[in-house]
C-alpha positions in Angstrom: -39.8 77.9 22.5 -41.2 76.1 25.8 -40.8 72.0 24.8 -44.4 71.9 26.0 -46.0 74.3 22.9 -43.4 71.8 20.4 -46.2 70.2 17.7 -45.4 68.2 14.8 -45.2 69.5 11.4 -47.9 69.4 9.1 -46.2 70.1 6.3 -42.7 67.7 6.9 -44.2 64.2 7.0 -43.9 60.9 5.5 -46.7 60.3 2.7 -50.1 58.7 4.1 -49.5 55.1 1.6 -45.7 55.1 3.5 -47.8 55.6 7.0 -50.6 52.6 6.1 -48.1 50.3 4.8 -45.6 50.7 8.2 -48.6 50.3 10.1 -49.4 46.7 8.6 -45.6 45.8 8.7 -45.7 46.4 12.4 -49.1 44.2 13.0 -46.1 41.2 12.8 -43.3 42.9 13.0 -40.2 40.7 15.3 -39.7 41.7 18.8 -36.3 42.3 18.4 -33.2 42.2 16.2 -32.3 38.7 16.9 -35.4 37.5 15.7 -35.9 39.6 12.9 -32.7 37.7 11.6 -33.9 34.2 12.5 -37.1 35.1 10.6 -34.8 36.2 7.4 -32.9 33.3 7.8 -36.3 31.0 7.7 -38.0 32.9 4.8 -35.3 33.1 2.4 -32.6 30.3 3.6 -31.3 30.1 -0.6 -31.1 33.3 -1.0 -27.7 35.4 -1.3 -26.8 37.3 2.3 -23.4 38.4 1.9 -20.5 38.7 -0.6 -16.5 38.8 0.5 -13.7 39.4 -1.0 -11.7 36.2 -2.5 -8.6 35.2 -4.2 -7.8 37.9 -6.9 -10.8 39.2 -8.1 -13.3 36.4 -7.5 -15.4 37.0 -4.2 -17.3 34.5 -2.5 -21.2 34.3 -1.7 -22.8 32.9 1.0 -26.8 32.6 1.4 -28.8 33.6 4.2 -28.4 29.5 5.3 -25.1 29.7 5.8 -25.4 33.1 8.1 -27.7 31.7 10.0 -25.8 28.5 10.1 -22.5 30.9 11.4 -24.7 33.3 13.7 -26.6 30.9 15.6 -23.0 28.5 16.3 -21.6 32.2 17.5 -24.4 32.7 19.5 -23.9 29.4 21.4 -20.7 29.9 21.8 -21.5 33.1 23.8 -23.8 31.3 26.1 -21.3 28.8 26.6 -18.7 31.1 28.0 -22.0 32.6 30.1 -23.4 35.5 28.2 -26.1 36.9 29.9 -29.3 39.0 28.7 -28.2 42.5 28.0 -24.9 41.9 28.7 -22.4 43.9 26.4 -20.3 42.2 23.6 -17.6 44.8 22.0 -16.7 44.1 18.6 -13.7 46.2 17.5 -12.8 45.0 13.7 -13.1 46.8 10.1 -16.1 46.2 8.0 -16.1 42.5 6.9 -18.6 39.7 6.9 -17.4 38.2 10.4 -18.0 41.6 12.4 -21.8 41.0 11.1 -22.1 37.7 12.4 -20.9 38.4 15.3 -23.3 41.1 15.8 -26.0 38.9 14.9 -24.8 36.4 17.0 -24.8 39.0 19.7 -28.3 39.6 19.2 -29.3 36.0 18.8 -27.8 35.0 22.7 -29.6 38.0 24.0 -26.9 39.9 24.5 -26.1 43.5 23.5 -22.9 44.8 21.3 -20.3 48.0 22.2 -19.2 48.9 19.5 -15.5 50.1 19.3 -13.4 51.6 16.0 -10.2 49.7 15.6 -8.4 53.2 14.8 -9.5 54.8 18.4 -6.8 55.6 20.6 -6.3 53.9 23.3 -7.9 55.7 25.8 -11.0 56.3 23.7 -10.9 51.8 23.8 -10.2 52.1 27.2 -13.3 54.2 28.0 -15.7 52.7 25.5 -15.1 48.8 27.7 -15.4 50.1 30.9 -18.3 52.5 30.6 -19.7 49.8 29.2 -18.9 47.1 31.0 -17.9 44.6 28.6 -16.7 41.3 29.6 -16.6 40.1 25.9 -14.8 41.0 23.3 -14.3 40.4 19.6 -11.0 41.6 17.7 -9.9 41.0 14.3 -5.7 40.6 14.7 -3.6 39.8 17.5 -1.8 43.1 18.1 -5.2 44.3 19.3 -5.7 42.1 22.0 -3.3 44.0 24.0 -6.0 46.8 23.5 -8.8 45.3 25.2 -6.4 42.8 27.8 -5.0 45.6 29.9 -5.6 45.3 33.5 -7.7 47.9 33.9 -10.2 46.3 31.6 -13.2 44.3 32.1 -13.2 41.8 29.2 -12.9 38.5 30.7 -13.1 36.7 27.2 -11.9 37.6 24.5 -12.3 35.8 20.6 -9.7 36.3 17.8 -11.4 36.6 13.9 -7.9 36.7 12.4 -4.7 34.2 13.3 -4.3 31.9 16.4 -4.9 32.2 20.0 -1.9 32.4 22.5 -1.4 29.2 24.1 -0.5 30.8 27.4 -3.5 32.7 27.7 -7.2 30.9 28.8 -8.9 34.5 28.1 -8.5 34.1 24.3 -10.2 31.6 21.8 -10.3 32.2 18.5 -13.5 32.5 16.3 -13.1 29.1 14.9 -13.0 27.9 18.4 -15.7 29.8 19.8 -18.1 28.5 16.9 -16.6 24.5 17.4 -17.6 25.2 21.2 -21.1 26.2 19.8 -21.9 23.1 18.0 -21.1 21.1 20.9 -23.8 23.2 22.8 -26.5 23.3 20.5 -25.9 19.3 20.0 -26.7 19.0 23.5 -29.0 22.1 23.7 -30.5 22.7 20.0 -32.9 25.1 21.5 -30.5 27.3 22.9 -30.2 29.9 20.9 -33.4 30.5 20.1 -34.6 30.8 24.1 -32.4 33.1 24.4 -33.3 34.9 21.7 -37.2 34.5 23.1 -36.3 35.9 25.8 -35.4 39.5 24.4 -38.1 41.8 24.5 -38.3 45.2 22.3 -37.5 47.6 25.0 -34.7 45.7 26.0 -30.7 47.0 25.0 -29.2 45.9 21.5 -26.8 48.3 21.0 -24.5 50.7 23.0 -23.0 52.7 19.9 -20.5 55.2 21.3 -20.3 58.5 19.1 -17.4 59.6 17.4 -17.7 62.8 18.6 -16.0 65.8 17.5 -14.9 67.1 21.0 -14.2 64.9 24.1 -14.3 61.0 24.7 -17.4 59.4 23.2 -20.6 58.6 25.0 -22.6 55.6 24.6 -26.1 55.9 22.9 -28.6 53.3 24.2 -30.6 51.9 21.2 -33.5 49.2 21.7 -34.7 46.1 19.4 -37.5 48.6 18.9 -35.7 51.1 17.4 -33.4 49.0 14.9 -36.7 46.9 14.3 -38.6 49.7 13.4 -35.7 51.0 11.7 -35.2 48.2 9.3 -39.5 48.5 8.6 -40.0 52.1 7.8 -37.4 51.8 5.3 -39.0 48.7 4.1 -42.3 50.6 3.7 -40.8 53.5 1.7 -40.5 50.8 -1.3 -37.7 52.1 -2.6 -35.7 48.7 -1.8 -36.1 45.5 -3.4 -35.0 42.0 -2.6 -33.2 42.0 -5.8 -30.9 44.3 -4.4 -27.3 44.1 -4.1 -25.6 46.9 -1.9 -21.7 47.6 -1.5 -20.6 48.0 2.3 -17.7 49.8 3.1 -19.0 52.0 5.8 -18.0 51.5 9.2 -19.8 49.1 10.7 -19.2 50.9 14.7 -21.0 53.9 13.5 -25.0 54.1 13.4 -25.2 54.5 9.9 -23.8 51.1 9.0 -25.2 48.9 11.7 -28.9 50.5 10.1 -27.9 49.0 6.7 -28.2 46.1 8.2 -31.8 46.5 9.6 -33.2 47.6 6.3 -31.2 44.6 4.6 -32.9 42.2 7.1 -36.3 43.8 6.8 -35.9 44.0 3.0 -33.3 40.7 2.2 -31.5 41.7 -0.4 -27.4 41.5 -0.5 -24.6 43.2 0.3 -20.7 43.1 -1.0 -18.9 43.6 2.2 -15.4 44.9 1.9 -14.4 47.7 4.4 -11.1 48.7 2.1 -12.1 52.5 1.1 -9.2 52.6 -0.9 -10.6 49.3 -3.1 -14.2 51.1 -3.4 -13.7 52.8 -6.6 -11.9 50.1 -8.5 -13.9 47.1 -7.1 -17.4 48.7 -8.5 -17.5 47.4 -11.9 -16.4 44.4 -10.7 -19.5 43.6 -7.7 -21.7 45.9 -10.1 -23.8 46.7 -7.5 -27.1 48.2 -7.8 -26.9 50.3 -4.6 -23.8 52.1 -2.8 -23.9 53.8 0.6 -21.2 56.0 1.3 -20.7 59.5 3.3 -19.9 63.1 0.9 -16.2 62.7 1.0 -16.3 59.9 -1.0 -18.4 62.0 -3.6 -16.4 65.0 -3.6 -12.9 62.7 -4.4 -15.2 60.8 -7.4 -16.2 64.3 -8.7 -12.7 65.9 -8.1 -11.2 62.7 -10.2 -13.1 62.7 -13.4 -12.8 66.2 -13.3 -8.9 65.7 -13.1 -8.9 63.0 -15.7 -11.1 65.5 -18.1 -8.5 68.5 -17.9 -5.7 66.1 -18.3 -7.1 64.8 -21.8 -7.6 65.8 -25.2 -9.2 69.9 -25.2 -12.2 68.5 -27.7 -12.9 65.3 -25.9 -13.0 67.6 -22.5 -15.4 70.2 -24.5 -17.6 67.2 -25.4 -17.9 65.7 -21.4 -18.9 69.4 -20.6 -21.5 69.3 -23.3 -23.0 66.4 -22.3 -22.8 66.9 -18.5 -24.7 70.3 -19.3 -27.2 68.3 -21.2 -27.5 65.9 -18.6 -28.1 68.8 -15.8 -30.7 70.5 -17.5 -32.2 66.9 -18.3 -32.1 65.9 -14.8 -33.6 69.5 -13.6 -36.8 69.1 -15.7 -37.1 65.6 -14.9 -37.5 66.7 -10.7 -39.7 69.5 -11.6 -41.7 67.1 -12.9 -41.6 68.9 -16.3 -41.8 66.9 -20.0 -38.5 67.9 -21.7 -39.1 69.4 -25.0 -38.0 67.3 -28.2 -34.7 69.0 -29.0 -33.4 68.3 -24.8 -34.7 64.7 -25.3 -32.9 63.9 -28.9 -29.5 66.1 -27.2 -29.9 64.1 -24.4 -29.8 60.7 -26.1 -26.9 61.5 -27.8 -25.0 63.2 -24.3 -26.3 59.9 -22.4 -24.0 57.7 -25.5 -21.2 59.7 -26.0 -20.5 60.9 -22.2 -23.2 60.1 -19.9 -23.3 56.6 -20.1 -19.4 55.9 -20.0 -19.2 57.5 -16.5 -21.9 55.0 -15.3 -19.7 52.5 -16.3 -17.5 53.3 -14.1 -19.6 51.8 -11.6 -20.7 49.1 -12.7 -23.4 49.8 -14.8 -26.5 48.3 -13.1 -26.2 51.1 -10.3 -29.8 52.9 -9.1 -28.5 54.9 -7.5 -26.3 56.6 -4.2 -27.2 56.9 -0.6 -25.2 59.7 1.7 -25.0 60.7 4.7 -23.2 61.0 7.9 -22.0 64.7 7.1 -23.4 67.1 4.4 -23.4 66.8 0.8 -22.4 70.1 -1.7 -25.6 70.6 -3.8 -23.5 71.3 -7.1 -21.7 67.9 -6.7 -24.7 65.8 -6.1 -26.3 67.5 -8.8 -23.5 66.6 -11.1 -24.0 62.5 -10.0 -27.8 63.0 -11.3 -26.9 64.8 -14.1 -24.6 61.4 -15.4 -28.0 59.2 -14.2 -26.7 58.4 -10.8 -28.8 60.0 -8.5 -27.3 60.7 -4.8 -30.3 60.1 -2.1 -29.3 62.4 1.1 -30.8 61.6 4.2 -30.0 62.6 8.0 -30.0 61.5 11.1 -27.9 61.0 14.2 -26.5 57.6 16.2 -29.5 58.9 18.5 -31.9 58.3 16.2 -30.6 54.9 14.7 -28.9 57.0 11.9 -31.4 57.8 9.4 -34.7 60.0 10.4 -35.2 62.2 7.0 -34.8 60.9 3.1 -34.9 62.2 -0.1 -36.9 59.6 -1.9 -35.6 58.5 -5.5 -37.8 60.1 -8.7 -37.7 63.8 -7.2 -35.4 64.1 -4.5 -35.0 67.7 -3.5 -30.7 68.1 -3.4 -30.1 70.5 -0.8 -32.4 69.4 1.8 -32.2 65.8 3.4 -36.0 65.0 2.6 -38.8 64.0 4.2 -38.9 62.2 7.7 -39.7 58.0 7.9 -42.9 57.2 8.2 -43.7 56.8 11.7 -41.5 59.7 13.1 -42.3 63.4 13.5 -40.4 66.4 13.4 -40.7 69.9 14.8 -38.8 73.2 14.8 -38.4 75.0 18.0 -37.9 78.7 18.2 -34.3 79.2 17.3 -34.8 76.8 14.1 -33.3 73.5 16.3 -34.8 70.3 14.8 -36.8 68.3 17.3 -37.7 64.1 16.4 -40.3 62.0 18.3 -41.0 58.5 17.1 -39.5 54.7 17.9 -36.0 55.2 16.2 -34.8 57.5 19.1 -32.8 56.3 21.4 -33.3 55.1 25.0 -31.0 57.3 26.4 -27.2 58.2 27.0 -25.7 55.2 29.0 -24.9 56.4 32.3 -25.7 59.9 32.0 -29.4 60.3 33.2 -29.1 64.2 33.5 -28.0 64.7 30.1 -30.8 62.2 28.7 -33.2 64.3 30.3 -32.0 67.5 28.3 -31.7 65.5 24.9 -35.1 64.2 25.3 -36.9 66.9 27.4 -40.8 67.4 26.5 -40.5 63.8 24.7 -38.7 65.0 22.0 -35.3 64.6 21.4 -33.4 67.5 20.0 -30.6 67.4 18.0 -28.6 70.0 18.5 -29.1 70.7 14.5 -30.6 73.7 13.3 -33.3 73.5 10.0 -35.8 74.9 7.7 -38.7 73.2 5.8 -39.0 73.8 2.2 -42.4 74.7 0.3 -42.0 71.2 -0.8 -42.1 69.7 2.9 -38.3 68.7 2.7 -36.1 69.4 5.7 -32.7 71.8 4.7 -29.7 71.5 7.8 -28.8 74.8 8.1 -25.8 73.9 10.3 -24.8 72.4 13.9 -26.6 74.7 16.7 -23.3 74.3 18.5 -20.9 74.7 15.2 -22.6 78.4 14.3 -20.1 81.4 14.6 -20.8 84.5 15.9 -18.3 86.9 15.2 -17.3 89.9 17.0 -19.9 92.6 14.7 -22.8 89.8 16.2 -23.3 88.1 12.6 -24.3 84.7 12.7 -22.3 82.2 10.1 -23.2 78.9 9.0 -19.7 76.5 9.1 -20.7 73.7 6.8 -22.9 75.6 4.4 -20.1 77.2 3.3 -17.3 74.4 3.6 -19.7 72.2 1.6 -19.9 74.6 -1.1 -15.9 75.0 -1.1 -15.9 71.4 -1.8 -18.1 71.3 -4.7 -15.8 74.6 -6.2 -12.8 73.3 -5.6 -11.2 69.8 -6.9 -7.8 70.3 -4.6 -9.7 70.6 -1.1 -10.0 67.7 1.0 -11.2 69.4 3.8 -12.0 72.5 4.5 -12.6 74.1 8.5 -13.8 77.3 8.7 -13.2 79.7 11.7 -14.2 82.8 13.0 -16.1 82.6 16.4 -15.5 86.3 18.2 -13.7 87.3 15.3 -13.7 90.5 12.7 -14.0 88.0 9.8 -13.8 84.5 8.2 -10.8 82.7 7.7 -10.4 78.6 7.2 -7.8 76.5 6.7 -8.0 74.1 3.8 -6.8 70.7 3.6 -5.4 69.4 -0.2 -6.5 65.7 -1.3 -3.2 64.1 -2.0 -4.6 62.4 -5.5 -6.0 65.9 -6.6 -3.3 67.7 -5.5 -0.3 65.6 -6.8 -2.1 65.6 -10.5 -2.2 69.6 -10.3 0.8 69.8 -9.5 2.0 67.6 -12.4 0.6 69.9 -14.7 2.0 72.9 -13.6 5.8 72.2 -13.7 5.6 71.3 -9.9 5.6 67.1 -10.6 9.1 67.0 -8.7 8.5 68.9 -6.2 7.7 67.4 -2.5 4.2 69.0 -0.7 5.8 71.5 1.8 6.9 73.2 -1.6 3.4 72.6 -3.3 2.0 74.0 -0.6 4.2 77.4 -0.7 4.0 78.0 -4.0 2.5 80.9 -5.4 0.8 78.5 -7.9 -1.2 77.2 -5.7 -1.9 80.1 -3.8 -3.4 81.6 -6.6 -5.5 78.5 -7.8 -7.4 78.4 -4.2 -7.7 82.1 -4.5 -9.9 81.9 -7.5 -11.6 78.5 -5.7 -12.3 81.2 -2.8 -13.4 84.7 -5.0 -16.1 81.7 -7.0 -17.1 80.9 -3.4 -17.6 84.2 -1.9 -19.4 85.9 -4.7 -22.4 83.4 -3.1 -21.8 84.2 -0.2 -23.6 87.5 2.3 -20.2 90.0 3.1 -20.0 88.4 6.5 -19.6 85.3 5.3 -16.6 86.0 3.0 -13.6 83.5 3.7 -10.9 87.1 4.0 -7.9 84.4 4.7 -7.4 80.8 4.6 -3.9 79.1 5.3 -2.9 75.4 3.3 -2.3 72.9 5.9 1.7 70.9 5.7 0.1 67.7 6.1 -3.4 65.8 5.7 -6.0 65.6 8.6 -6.7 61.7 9.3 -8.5 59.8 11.3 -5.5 57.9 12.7 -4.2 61.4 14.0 -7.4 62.3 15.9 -8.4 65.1 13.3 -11.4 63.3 11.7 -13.6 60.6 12.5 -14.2 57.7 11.2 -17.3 58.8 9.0 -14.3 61.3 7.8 -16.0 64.7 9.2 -13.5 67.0 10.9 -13.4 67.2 14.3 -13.7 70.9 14.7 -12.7 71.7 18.2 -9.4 69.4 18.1 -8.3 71.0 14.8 -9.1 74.5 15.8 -7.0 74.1 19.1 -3.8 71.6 17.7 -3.9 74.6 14.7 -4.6 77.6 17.4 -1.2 79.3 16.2 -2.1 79.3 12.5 -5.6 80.2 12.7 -4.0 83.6 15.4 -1.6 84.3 12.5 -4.5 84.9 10.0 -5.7 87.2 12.0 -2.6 90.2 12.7 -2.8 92.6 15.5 -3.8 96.4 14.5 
């Protein structure tokens, strides 16, 4: 379909009160991310900002004050050691409340921040500071300064959040030091800061964020003030975020998703629990008792696969009365998005499902919990609605780090599971000809860094297209059908769907923790599964395996058969071209330290497929 015929939807849009209200938020709204801070810091200075983890289980607040009172001493610092405007700061630390400030503090000097994962390989660090040029950088330990200190690097400074600077070498300063040398500037200066800050219009650059990529080293993605502004204020004007608000944030703070948490926690002020430990998530939820949690579907599927666990491993009535109640719960839940009145008997059934069951799984989490937010990959159907049958709804939404992360929500009271909602207010969305998804609006990005030829095919016509491929629902929601590059065509010339089917696999089976399925100028489908290690180890525990190592798990006929089933219950869903014919049980997990997923924990398909090329040829024999 010629770019130039490409009209919005009608029918996929934001609702008209959502429109109005982002419309009067952007009358004032900042002009640009370092000033939509200063402004949160001066309209609610009392207010709590941020949570961290303390001494045993105590954690430590700090208001919006004290940020800015952090922030702004960063931020002179930076100027001090000659920051100029636009000039990139990487920042290459796990999720805690220091990588924020120095973000903000980025944005406050004028400055713009690379972002860089702590668990890239070298030569992905290597790339991301000199494609973008960054003569600052901010680490969290010592052992990574080697990382960004090579001399084939352009850093020039760089600041240590974590332990004490070498003596012998002027380059480093710690963040301690870098904040003392900012209060000796603003003393002298106290206008500083927020010049430089003044002097940062919304077109200008905020953010290189350099994808994770599934194939090849990462590119950076130019995003504006504009676009994390706006971001932050078409959230806001969805309503479905109040001050009161306390968020937990694990998420990586180098990928798009996280760093637009931020913007809607600015825009909106309420809180966040920052603790990037994944492992901690589960256990330190009652604790924080947050009332919102973003997280990407992996997380959901190891929740779901663990009370599940726990259930089979208990007493046979107690398990009959959780599968009661979760029934209950789903048909509840059902009626309650069709916007249909449940009958008396489903509404006294219910009450009792919600004491006995329903209500001890919330628990879990805290208690005060509205509900989930996922994204970053897609999310089974079956297993999200299994989270709103218990009363925790999971809201999907989609986007990409060209589009500031989130473009499409499901809205809480009906969301639509399945589909990844309705776009923000303010952006549109089309469909070209072969079903690829096409977004205008002020959360798309500026371009690719570098790259002007492929920034003129990502945004040709003034649209930028994804690369995804969708369908609108009679309800106006947008379903991802899959990746326009990830589709298989086999060798008969059937078209199949990759992560349709994987996601489904997940919500069947409790032992997968990642699925990849294959088939590209094949006779058939195969995959190869990955086992979670928790759901895997209790499994095998309960079928006479508990002593044995994995390599014997994996072999054993047990096993074999228990995936079988998982794969018969998928395929009987699925068109005959679709059927999985073979899978093979990986030896060993797929991480993100070994370069087979990425840090939002979605497999990189291309590298798996080629380091497992042997395996995948051995599914399919010669005849």
């Amino acid at each position: 379909m010629p770019t130039s015929t490409v009209t919005a939807s009608t029918s996929c849009h934001a609702s008209t009160a959502e429109e109005d209200l982002l419309a009067e938020l952007q009358r004032t709204e900042p002009a640009s991310f370092g000033a939509m801070f200063l402004d949160r810091v001066a309209r609610t200075p009392e207010a709590e900002a941020y949570r961290r983890p303390g001494a045993g289980p105590d954690w430590r607040s700090q208001s919006w004050a004290e940020t800015g009172t952090a922030v702004t001493e960063i931020a002179a610092g930076l100027l001090g050691l000659g920051l100029r405007p636009q000039e990139r700061v990487a920042i290459m630390a796990g999720t805690r409340t220091e990588w924020i400030e120095a973000d903000f503090g980025v944005m406050c000097a004028g400055g713009a921040t690379t972002t860089v994962y702590p668990t890239g390989s070298p030569a992905e660090v290597a790339h991301i500071l000199a494609d973008s040029a960054s003569r600052f950088a901010v680490v969290e330990q010592a052992a990574q300064l080697g990382r960004v200190l090579t001399a084939e690097s352009p850093v020039e400074h760089a600041v240590l959040i974590d332990g004490t600077a070498p003596d012998d070498d002027p380059r480093v300063l710690t963040l301690g030091a870098l904040r003392a040398a900012g209060r000796e500037l603003l003393a002298a200066r106290p206008e500083a800061v927020r010049e430089a800050c003044a002097a940062i219009g919304p077109d200008d650059l905020a953010t290189l964020i350099y994808t994770s990529g599934t194939t090849g080293l990462p590119k950076g993605v130019r995003v504006t003030h504009r676009s994390w502004v706006y971001q932050g204020l078409a959230i806001r004007a969805m309503g479905f975020l109040h001050p009161s608000d306390l968020g937990y944030l694990w998420l990586p703070l180098a990928h798009a998703f996280g760093k637009a948490l931020l913007s809607c926690q600015l825009s909106v002020g309420f809180a966040f629990a920052v603790d990037g430990d994944v492992g901690r998530l589960v256990a330190r939820l009652p604790v924080v008792r947050p009332t919102i949690v973003p997280a990407v579907p992996r997380i959901f599927e190891k929740v779901y696969a663990g009370v599940l666990a726990t259930v089979r491993e208990g007493n046979p009535v107690t398990a009959r009365l959780f599968g009661w109640g979760i029934g209950v719960g789903l048909r509840m839940s059902r009626a309650r998005r069709q916007g249909r009145r449940p009958g008396a008997l489903l509404a006294a059934q219910h009450r009792v499902a919600d004491r006995l069951v329903l209500a001890r799984v919330r628990s879990r989490f805290g208690g005060r919990l509205r509900f989930f937010i996922s994204g970053a990959a897609a999310l089974s159907t079956e297993i999200a609605e299994w989270f709103d049958a218990v009363g925790l709804p999971v809201l999907e939404g989609y986007g990409l780090t060209e589009t500031c992360a989130t473009t499409f929500f499901n809205r809480p009271g009906r969301p639509e599971y399945g589909t990844v909602g309705r776009p923000l207010p303010g952006t549109r969305v089309a469909l070209a000809g072969d079903g690829e998804i096409l977004v205008r609006g002020a959360g798309v990005m500026q371009g690719y860094h570098g790259r002007p030829a492929e920034t003129a095919d990502a945004l040709a016509g003034g649209w930028l297209h994804t690369g995804d491929i969708g369908e609108i629902t009679a309800a106006g929601s947008l379903r991802i059908t899959d990746r326009k590059k990830d589709l298989i065509k086999t060798s008969t010339g059937k078209y199949v769907a990759p992560q349709t089917i994987e996601a489904r696999f997940k919500g069947i089976c409790p032992l997968a923790g990642q699925i990849l399925v294959h088939g590209e100028g094949r006779k058939y489908i195969t995959a190869l599964i990955d086992l979670d290690p928790d759901a895997v180890a209790g499994w095998a525990a309960r079928h006479g395996l508990g002593d044995a190592d994995y390599a014997a798990i994996v072999r054993s006929p047990q096993l074999t058969a228990a995936l079988s089933a998982c794969v018969d219950e998928l395929n009987a869903t699925l068109a005959p071209w679709e059927t999985i014919k073979k899978f093979a049980v990986l030896d060993h997990h797929l991480a993100v330290e070994g370069g087979d997923l990425t840090p939002s924990l979605k497999v990189r398909r291309r590298s798996v497929e080629q380091r497992y090329a042997g395996l995948i040829d051995s599914l399919y024999p010669a005849t």
